[in-house]
N, C-alpha and C positions, 0 to 999 in steps of 0.2 A: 799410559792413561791420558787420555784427549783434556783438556784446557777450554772449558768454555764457557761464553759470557756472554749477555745482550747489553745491546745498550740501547737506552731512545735518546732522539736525539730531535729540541724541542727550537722553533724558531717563534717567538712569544711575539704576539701581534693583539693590538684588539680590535683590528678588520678581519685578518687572516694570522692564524695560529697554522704554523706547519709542523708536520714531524713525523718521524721517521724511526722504524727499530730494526738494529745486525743483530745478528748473533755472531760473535767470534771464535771459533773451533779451531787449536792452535794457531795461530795469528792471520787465518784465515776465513778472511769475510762473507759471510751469507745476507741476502737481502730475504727482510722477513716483509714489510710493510712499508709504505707512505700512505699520507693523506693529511688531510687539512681541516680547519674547522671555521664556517662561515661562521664570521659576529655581524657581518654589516647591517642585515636587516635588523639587529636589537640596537636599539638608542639609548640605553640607559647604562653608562659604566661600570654600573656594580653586577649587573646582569651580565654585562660581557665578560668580567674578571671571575663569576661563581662559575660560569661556562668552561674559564678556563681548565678552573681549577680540576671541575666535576670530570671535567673529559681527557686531562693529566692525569685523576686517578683512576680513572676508566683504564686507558692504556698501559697501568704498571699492575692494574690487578687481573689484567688480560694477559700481559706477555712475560710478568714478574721478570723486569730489568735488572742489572744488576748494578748499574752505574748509569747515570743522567748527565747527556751535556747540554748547553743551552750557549743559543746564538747572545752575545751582550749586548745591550743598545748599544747601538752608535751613536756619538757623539755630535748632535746638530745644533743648529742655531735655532728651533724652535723648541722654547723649553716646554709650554705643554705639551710638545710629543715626546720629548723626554722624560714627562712623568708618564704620561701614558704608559709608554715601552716599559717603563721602571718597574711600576704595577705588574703587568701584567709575567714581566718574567718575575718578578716577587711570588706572585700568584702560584706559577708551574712551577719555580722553585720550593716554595712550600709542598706541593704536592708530593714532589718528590722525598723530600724531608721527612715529610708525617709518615711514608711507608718505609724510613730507613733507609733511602736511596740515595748511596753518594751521587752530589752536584757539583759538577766543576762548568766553569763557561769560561767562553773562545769568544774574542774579538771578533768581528764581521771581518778583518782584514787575515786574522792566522788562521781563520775557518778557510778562507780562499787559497791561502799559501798552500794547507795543510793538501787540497783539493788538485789544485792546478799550478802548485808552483809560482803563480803570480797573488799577491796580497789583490791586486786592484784590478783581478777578474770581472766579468760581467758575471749575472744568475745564468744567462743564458749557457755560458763556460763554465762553471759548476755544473749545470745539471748533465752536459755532455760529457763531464770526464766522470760524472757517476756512473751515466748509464753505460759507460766501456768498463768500468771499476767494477760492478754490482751485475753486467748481464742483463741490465733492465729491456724489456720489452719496447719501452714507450717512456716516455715523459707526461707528466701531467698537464694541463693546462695551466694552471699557478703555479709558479716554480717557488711558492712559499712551501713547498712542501719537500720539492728538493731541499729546502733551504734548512730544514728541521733534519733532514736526512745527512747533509754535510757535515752537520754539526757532531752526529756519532762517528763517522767516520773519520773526522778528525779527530777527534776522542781515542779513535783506534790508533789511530796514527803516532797519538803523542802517549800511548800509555808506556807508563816505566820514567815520564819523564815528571817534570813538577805538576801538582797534582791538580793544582788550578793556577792560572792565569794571575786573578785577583784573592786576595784571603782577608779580609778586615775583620779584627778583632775588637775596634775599638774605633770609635774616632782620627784618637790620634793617629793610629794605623792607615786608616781613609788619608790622611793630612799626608803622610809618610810619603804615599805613595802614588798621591795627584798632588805634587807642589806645584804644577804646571798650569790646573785645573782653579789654586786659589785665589782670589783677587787681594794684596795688599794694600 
């Protein structure tokens, strides 16, 4: 009896949102979809984060996932883009939540390992060693969509191992496990 599971796999932006869905048929990967969802023409943040949301549950009542991975912000020095980022995978995270949809997220750097072997790949090497992985035709123009696509696939990669990255249950939890992150 065949083994099989989709996954989408979301790269949360509120310029460009990417993402991408496998199907896994015993540990063997099918490319279903990419594509990406323009915000930049809308100016108003809470219209970009309802977009997210509306069009994360668009794609899990379309493809009915069975598991959601999501790229994690990275860690910059400009902190309103770090809430931005925050938001907006809070956002596609919800989405996936509200239909039941386990959520686990990957580092921007284990996404690239899981991908190409090197954590501090370009997009451009990512989306090459997809399209040899996956079969793809062509590449997109915005490799934010590879970049949503990486992200299941790494998902694939690591299933059977720890189920997420990050798990906070609490605060203190948060504290636990960014002591590097708090200012004393």
């Amino acid at each position: 009896m065949s083994k099989e599971k989709i996954i989408l796999g979301v790269d949360p932006g509120t310029t460009i949102m990417g993402f991408g869905h496998i199907k896994v048929t015993n540990k063997k990967m099918e490319f279903l979809q990419m594509n990406e969802l323009l915000l930049q023409k809308h100016k108003d943040p809470y219209v970009k984060l309802k977009l997210i949301f509306e069009r994360t549950i668009e794609l899990i009542d379309t493809y009915h996932p069975d598991e959601m991975a999501l790229e994690a912000p990275f860690f910059g020095v400009n902190v309103q883009s770090m809430l931005k980022l925050g938001r907006a995978q809070g956002v596609a995270m919800a989405a996936g939540l509200s239909r039941q949809i386990p959520v686990t997220e990957y580092a921007p750097k284990k996404i690239k390992m899981a991908i190409t072997g090197s954590g501090n790949a370009s997009k451009e090497q990512v989306a090459e060693m997809l399209k040899n992985l996956l079969n793809l035709k062509s590449l997109p123009k915005n490799l934010d969509a590879t970049d949503g696509l990486a992200a299941a696939v790494c998902h694939h990669f690591n299933s059977g191992r720890a189920q997420s990255e990050k798990n906070y249950g609490s605060w203190s939890s948060f504290v636990s496990q960014n002591e590097s992150r708090i200012k004393k």
